[in-house]
C-alpha positions as CSV (number, residue, x, y, z in Angstrom):
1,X,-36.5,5.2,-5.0
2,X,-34.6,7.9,-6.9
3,X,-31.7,8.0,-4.0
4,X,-31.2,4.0,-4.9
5,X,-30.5,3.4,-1.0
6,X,-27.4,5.6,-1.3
7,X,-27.8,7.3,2.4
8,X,-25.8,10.4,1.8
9,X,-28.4,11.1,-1.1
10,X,-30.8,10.5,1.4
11,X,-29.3,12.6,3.8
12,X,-29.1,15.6,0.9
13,X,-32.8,15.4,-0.3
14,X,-33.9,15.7,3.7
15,X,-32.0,18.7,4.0
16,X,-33.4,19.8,0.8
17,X,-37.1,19.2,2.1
18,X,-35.9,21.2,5.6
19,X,-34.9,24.1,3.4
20,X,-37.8,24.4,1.5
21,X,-40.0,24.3,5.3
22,X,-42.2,21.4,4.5
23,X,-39.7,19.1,7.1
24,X,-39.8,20.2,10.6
25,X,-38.1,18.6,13.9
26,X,-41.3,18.3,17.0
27,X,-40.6,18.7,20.3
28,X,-40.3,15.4,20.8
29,X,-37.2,15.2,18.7
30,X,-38.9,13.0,15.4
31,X,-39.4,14.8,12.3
32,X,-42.6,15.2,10.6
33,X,-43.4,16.5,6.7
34,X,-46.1,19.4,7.1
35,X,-47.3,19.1,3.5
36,X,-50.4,17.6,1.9
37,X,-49.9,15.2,-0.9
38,X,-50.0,17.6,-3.6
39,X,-46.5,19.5,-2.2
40,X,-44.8,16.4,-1.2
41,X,-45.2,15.5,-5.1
42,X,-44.5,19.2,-6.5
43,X,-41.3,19.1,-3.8
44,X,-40.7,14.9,-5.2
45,X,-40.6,16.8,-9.0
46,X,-37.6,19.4,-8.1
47,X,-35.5,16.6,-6.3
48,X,-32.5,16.3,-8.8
49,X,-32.7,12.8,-10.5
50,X,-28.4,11.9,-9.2
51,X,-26.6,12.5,-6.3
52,X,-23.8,14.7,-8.8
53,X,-26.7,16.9,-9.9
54,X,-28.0,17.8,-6.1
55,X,-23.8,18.2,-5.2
56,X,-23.7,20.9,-7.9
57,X,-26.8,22.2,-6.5
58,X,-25.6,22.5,-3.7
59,X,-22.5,24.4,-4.6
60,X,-24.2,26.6,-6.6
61,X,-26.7,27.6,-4.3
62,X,-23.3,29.1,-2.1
63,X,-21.8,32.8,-1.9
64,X,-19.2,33.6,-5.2
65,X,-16.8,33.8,-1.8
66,X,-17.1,30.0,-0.3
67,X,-17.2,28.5,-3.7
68,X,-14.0,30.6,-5.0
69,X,-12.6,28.6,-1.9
70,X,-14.3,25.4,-2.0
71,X,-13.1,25.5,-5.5
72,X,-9.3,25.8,-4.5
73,X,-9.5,23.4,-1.7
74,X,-11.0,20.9,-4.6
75,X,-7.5,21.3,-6.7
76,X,-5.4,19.6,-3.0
77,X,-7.5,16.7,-3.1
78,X,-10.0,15.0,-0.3
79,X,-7.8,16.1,2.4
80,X,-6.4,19.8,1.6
81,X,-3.4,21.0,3.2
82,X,-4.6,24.3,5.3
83,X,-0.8,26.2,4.3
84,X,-1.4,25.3,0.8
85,X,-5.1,26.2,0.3
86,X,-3.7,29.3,1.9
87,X,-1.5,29.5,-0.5
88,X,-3.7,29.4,-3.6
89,X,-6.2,32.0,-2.0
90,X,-2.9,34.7,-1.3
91,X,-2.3,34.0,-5.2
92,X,-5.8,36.1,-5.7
93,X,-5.3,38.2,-2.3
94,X,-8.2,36.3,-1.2
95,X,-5.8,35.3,2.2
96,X,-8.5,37.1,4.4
97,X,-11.2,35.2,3.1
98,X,-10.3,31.8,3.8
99,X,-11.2,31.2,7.5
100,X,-14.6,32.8,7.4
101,X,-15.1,30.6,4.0
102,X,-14.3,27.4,5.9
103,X,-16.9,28.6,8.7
104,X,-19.7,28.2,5.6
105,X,-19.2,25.6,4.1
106,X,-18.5,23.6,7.7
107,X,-22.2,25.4,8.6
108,X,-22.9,23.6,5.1
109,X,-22.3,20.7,6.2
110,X,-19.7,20.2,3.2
111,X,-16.2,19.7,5.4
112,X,-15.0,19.9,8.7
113,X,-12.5,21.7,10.1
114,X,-10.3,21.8,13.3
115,X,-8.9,25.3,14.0
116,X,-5.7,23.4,16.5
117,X,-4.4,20.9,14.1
118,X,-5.7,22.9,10.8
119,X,-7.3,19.5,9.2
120,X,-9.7,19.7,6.9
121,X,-12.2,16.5,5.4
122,X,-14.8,17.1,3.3
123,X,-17.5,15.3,4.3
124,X,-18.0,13.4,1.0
125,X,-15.7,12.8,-1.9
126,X,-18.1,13.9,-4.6
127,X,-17.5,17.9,-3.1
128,X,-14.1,17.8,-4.3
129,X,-14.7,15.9,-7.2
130,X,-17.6,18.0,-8.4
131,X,-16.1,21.4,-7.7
132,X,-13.0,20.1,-9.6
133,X,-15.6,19.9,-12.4
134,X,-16.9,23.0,-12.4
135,X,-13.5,24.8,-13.2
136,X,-12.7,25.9,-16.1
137,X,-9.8,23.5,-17.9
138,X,-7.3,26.9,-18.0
139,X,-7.6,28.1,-14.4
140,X,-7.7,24.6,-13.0
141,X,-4.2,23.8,-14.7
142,X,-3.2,27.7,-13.5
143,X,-4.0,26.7,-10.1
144,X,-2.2,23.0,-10.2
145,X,0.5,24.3,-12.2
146,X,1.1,27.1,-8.7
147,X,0.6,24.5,-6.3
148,X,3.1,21.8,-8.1
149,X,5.8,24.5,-8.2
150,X,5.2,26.0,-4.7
151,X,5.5,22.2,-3.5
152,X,8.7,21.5,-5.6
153,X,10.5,24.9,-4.4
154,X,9.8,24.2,-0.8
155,X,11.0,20.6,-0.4
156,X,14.4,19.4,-0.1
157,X,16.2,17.7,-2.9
158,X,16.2,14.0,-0.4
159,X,13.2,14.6,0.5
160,X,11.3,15.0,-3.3
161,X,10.7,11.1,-3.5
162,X,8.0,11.9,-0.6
163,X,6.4,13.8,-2.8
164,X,6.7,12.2,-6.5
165,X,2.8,11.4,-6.7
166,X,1.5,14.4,-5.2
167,X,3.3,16.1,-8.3
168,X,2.8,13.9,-10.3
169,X,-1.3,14.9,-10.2
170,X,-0.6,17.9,-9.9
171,X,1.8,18.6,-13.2
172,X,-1.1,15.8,-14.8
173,X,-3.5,18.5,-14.8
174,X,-1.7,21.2,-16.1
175,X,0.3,21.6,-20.3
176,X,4.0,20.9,-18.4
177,X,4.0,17.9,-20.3
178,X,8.3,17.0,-19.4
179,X,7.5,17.5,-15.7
180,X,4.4,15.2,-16.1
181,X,5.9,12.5,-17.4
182,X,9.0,12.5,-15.3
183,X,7.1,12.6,-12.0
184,X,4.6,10.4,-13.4
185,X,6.9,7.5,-14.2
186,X,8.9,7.9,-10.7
187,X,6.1,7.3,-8.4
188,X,5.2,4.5,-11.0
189,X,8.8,3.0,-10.3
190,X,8.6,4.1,-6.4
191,X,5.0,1.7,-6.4
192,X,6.4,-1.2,-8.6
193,X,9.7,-1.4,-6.2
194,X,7.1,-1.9,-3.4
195,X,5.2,-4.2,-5.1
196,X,2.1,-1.5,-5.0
197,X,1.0,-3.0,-8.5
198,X,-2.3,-1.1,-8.3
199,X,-0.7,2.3,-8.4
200,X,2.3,1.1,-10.3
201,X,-0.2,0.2,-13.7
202,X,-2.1,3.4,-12.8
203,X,0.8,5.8,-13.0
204,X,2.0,3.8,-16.2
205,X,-1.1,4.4,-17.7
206,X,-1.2,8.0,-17.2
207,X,2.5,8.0,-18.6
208,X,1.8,6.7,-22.0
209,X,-1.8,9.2,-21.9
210,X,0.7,12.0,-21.1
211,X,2.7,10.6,-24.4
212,X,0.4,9.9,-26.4
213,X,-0.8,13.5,-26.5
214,X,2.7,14.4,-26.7
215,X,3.5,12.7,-30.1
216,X,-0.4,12.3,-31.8
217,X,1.5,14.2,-35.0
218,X,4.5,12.2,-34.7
219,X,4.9,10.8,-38.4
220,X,6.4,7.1,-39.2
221,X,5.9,6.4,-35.0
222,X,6.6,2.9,-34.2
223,X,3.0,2.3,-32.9
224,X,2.2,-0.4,-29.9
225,X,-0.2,-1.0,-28.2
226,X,-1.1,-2.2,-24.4
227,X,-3.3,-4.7,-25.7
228,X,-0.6,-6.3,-27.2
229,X,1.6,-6.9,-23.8
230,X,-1.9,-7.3,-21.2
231,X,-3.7,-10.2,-23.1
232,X,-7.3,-10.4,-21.7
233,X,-7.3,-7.0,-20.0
234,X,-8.8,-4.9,-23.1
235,X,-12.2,-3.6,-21.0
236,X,-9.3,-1.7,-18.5
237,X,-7.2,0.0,-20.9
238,X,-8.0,1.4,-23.8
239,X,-5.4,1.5,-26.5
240,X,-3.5,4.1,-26.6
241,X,-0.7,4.6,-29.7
242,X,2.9,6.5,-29.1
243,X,6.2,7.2,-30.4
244,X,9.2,5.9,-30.6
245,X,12.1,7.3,-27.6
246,X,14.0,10.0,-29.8
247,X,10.8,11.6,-31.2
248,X,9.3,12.1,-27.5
249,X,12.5,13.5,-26.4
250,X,13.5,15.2,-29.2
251,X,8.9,17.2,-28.7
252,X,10.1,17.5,-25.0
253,X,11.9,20.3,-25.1
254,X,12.4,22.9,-22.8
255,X,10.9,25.5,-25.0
256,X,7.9,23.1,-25.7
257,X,7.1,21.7,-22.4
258,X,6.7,25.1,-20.5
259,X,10.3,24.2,-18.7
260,X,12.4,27.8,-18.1
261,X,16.1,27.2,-20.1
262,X,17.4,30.1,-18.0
263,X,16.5,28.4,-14.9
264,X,18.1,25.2,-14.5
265,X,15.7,22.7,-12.0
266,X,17.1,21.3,-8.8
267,X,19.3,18.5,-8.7
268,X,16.9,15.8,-8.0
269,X,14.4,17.1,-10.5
270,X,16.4,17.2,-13.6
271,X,15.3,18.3,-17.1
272,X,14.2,15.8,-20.0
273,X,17.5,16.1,-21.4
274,X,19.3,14.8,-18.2
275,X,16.7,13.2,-17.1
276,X,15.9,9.1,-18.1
277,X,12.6,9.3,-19.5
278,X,11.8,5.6,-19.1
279,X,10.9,3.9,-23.3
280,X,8.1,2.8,-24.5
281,X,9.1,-0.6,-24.1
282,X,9.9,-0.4,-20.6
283,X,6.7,1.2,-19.9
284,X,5.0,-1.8,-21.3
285,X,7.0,-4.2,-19.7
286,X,6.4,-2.9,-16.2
287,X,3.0,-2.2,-17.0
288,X,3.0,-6.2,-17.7
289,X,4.9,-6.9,-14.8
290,X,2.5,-4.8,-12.8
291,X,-0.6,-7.0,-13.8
292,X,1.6,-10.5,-13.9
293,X,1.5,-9.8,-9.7
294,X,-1.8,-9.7,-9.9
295,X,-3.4,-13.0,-12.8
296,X,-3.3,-16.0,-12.5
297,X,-0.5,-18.6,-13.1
298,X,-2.5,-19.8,-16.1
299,X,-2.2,-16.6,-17.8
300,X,0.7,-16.3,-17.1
301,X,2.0,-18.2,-20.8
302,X,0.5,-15.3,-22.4
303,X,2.4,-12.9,-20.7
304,X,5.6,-14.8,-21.8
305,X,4.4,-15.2,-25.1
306,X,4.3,-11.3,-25.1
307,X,7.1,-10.6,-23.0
308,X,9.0,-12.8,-26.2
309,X,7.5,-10.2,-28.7
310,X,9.0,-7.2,-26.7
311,X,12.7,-9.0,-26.5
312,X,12.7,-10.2,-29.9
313,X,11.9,-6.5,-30.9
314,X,14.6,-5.0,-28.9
315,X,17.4,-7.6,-28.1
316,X,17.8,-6.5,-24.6
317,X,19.3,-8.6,-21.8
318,X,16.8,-7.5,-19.5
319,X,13.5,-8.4,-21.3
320,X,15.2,-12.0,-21.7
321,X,16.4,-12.3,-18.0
322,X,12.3,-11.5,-17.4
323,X,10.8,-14.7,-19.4
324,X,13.6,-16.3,-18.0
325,X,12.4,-15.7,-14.0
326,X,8.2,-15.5,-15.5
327,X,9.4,-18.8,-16.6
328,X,10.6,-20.4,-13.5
329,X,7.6,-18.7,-11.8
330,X,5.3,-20.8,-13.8
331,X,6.9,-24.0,-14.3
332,X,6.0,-26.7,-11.4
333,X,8.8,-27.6,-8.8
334,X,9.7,-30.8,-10.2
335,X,10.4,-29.7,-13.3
336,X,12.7,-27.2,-11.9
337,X,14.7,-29.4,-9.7
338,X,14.6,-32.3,-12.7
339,X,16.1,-29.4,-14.6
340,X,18.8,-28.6,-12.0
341,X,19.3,-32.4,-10.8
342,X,20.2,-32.8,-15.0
343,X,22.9,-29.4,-14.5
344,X,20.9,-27.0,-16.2
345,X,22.1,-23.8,-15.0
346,X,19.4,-21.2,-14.8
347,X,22.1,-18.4,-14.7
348,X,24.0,-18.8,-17.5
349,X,22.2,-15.7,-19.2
350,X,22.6,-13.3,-16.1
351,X,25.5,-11.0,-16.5
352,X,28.0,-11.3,-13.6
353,X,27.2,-8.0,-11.4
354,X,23.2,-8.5,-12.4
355,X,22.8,-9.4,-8.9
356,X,18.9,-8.3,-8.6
357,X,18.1,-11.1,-11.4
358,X,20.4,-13.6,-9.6
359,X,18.9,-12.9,-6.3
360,X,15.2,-13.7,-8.1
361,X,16.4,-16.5,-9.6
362,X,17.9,-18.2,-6.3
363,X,14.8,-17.2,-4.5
364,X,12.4,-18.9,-7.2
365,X,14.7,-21.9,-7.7
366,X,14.6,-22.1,-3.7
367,X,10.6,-22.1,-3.9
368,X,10.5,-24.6,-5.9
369,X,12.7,-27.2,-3.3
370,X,10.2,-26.1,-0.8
371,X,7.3,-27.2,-2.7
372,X,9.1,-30.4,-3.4
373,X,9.4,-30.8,0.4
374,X,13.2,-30.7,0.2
375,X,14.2,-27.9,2.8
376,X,17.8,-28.4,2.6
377,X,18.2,-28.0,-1.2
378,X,16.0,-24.8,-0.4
379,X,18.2,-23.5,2.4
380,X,20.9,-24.3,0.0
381,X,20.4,-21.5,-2.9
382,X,18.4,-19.2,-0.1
383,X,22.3,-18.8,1.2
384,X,23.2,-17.8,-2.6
385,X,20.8,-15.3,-2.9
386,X,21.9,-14.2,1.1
387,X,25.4,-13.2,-0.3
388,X,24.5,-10.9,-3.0
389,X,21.7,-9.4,-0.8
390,X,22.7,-5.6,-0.4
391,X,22.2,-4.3,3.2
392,X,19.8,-1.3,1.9
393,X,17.8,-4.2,0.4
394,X,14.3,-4.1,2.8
395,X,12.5,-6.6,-0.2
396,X,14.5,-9.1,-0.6
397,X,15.1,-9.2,2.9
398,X,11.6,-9.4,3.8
399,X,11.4,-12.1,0.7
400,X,14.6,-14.1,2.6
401,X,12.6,-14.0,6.2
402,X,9.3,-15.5,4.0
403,X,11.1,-18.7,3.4
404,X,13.3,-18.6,6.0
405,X,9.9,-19.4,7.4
406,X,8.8,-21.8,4.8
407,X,11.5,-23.5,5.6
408,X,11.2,-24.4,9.4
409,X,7.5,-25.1,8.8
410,X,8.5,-27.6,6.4
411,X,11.4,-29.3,8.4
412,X,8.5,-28.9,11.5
413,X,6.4,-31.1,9.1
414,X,8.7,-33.5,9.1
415,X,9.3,-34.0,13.1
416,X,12.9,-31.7,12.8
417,X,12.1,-29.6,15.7
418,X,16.1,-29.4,16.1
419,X,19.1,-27.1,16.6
420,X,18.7,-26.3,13.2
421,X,15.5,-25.0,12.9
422,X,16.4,-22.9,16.1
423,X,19.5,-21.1,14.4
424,X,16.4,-20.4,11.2
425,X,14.7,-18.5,13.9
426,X,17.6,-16.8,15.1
427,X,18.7,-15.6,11.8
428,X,15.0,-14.4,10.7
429,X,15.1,-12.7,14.2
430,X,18.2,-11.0,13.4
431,X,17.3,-9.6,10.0
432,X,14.1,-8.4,11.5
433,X,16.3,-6.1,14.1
434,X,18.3,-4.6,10.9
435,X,14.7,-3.7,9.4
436,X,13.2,-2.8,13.0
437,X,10.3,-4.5,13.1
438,X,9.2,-4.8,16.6
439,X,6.5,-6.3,16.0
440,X,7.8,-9.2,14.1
441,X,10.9,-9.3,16.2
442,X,8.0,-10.0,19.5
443,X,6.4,-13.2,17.5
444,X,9.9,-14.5,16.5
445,X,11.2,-14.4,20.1
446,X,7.8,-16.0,21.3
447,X,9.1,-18.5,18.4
448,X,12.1,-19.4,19.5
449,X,10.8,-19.9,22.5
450,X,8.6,-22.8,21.7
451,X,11.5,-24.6,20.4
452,X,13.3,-24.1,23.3
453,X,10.6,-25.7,25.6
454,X,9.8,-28.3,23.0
455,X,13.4,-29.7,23.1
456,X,13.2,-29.3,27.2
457,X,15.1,-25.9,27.2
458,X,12.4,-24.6,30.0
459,X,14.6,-21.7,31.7
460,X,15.9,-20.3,28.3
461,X,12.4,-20.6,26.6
462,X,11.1,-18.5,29.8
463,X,14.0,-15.7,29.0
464,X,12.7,-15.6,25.0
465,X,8.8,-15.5,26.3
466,X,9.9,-12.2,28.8
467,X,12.0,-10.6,25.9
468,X,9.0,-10.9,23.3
469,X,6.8,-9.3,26.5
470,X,9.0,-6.3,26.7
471,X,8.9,-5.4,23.1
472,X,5.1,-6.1,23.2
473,X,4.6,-3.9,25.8
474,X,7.2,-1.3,24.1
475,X,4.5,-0.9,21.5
476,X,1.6,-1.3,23.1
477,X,0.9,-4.5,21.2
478,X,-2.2,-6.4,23.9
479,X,-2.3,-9.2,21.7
480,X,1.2,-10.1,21.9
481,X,1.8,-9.3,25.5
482,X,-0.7,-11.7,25.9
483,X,1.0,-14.3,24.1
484,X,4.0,-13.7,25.8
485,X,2.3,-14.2,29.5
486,X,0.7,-17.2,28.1
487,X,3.6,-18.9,27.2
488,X,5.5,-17.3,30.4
489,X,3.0,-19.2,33.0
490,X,3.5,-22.2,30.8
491,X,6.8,-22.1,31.2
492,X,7.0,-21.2,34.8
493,X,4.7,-25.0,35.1
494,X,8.1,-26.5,34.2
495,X,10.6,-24.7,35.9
496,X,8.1,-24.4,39.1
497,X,8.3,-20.9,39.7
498,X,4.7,-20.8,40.6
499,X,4.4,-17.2,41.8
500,X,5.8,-15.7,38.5
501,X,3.9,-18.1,36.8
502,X,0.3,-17.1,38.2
503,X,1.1,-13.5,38.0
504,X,1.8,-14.3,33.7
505,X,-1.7,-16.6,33.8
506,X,-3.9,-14.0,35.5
507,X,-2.2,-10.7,33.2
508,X,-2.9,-12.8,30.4
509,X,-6.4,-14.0,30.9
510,X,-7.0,-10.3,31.8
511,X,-5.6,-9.9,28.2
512,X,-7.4,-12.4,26.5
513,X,-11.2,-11.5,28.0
514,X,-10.7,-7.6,26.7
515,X,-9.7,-8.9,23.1
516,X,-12.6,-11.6,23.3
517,X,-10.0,-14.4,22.9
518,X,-12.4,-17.4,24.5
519,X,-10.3,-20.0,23.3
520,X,-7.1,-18.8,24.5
521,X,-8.7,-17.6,27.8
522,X,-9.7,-20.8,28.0
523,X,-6.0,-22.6,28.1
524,X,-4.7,-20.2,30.1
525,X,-7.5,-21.0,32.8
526,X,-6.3,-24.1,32.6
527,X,-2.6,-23.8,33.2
528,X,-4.1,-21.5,36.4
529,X,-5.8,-24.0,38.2
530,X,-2.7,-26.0,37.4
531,X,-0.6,-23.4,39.2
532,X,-2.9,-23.1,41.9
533,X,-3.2,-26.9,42.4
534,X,0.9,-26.9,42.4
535,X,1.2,-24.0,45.2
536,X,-1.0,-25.7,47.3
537,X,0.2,-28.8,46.9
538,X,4.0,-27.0,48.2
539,X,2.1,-25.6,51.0
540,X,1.3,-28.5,52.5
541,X,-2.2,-29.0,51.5
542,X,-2.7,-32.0,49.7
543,X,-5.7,-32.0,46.6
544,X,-8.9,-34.1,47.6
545,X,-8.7,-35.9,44.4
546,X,-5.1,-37.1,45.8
547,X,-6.3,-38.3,48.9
């Protein structure tokens, strides 16, 4: 009853009852309790009443050594870094210590350890979490303060963007406030450019924490709050009041953030000075923009509604470029191409070398054809968009291939199995080569190839169904080599190559049974009796049913 079903808590209190000699394993390998009723309730009393409280237990009941190191490995996370917890225990000459420490706590039971590839899991998250705890605030910050700049020091200025978050926590925990907030809102950016909206409204949130203890005694502050911006998501954040731009800069000094003036940073990790905090309006925005990936198209008028408050505030192009695409993200397709159809033009407030907001806005007005079932018109603004598309560009270009798709499922619908929809495939095929996807590339060939054999095109289809098989077999992908074979015997029905075509049927219903793909198996049986009906029918031997 106390463990509430949680099995780990379970698993804890057993051990506790082994310690304490009143559980014992039989010879027959079950466990038994050798206590009366009066000890099983005296040992029921001591059991901690939450899984945190028997955790700490747990730590505390280990050597001063193992926790010391239990302690560091909690400030790397779930997964600690065997160099870098080495690190932090040379910092206390401690370096000796650390293997026969990890021998403990793995005899513990609380992580595991492999001495080839140096990996190390604790064996539940609340170790970490709890040992975290159990620092003191000023050497916990001491320790991620060392790890952050050991981590900074040793990586290469092109490589730092692999690394923004990982500093970010770390300079979180510790008073650098200028190196908090600067690593802080670049992983924010790095998540919101890959539409990780999750992490992208997580690291904002921990920016405008980091500000808001950076200007609390700022006078005459232009206060906001998130409220404001995120209607209907008050029980997430809670509101949090900061400064206006030149007051956090002008607080983030080298001299107050902890930053060396002598000691200029490298060149992708600039001071606050030459670095671009992002404002507090941007902050908000994106925060917004974050969230508006994630409600509902209904909500969505509030967040334009709020969006309006932030532009009228501010003036700047970019906030109004935002409602504008918000807009045309809400608005149904006909009333976009009723707009359109009447010459309104949709970029007349984009400035000519904004290409990112023209690209959005050919993509959304492009949607909204393809909802109206008008794949032309769609194709039609998807080549605008095409031309601005920078080669570097992996989103939009994954964005382009998503209604490139659209598109030829649409013209499908409407029976235009055509040239046309073949050169679609060929173009979506060729983008996916420029990202290297192999995997997409493997389905798109296997595409292509059904055209091909729907419009009677047997002997090319067969070459696009053994291309998509190499590249499946390239990456070990069973599923689509058995795809590929599938459609191969197919094919070889039409252009009689029986042999090839039985040695494809029987790979691929090999295939199909390991993967426990009964439906598939079951076609592909089908087109092997086929064969085999076919061969035998060339041999000479003609089917009963025939005669």
């Amino acid at each position: 009853e106390r463990s509430n079903g949680n099995p780990f808590f379970v698993k804890e209190i057993l051990k506790s009852a082994q310690e304490e000699e009143i559980l014992r394993q039989t010879s027959t390998d079950t466990w038994e309790f050798e206590a009366n009723e009066g000890e099983l309730r005296k040992f029921a009393q001591k059991v901690p009443r939450d899984i945190e409280a028997i955790i700490d237990t747990r730590i505390g009941s280990l050597g001063a050594s193992a926790q010391g190191t239990l302690k560091r490995a909690s400030i790397l996370g779930n997964k600690p870094s065997y160099e870098l917890l080495h690190f932090l225990m040379e910092l206390d000459d401690h370096g000796n210590r650390l293997d026969p420490d990890l021998i403990t706590l793995m005899n513990e039971g609380i992580l595991s350890f492999d001495f080839e590839t140096h990996e190390i899991h604790f064996s539940n998250s609340l170790f970490p979490e709890r040992a975290h705890h159990l620092f003191e605030y000023s050497q916990r910050a001491h320790y991620h303060s060392k790890i952050a700049n050991h981590i900074e020091a040793e990586t290469a200025p092109e490589d730092l963007s692999k690394v923004y978050s990982i500093l970010a926590d770390h300079y979180d925990e510790t008073s650098n406030h200028a190196k908090a907030l600067q690593y802080t809102s670049l992983t924010a950016r790095e998540a919101q450019k890959n539409y990780n909206s999750w992490d992208a409204i997580r690291y904002w949130k921990n920016y405008l924490r980091v500000l808001a203890v950076v200007t609390k005694d700022a006078d005459e502050a232009d206060s906001i709050t998130l409220e404001m911006v995120i209607p209907g998501k008050r029980e997430e954040i809670r509101e949090i009041k900061v400064g206006l731009d030149e007051k956090i800069l002008r607080k983030l000094s080298p001299c107050h953030s902890g930053l060396d003036p002598e000691s200029p940073p490298q060149a992708a990790s600039q001071s606050p000075e030459d670095f671009s905090l992002p404002s507090v309006f941007d902050v908000l925005v994106s925060v917004e923009k974050a969230y508006a990936h994630l409600v509902k198209r209904g909500e969505q008028e509030a967040v334009i509604s709020s969006l309006k408050t932030i532009a009228e505030k501010t003036g700047r192009y970019e906030y109004q470029i935002e409602i504008l695409i918000r807009k045309l993200l809400i608005l149904e397709s006909q009333e976009i191409t009723d707009k359109l159809d009447k010459g309104e033009n949709f970029l007349s407030l984009t400035r000519e070398n904004d290409s990112e907001s023209k690209i959005k806005i050919y993509f959304c007005i492009g949607r909204a054809y393809l909802r109206s079932n008008k794949p032309e018109s769609a194709l039609h603004y998807l080549h605008k968009a095409e031309e601005l598309i920078e080669k570097d560009d992996k989103i939009s270009k994954n964005i382009q291939i998503s209604i490139l798709s659209q598109v030829i499922g649409c013209r499908f619908c409407q029976g235009k199995s055509d040239q046309k929809s073949l050169g679609l495939l060929e173009k979506i095929l060729e983008i996916q080569k420029e990202l290297g996807n192999k995997l997409s590339q493997g389905e798109t060939l296997n595409n292509i190839g059904n055209v091909l054999h729907g419009m009677q095109e047997h002997n090319k289809a067969f070459e696009k169904f053994e291309q998509s098989l190499k590249i499946s077999k390239q990456i070990n992908y069973k599923l689509g080599q058995a795809r590929s074979l599938h459609h191969i015997a197919r094919a070889c029905l039409k252009i009689k190559n029986h042999k090839k075509g039985l040695d494809a049927g029987r790979s691929a219903l090999t295939l199909y049974k390991k993967i426990d793909d009964e439906k598939n198996a079951k076609d592909v049986s089908e087109i092997i009796k086929t064969i085999e009906k076919n061969m035998g029918k060339s041999e000479g031997n003609p089917d009963p049913a025939d005669k």
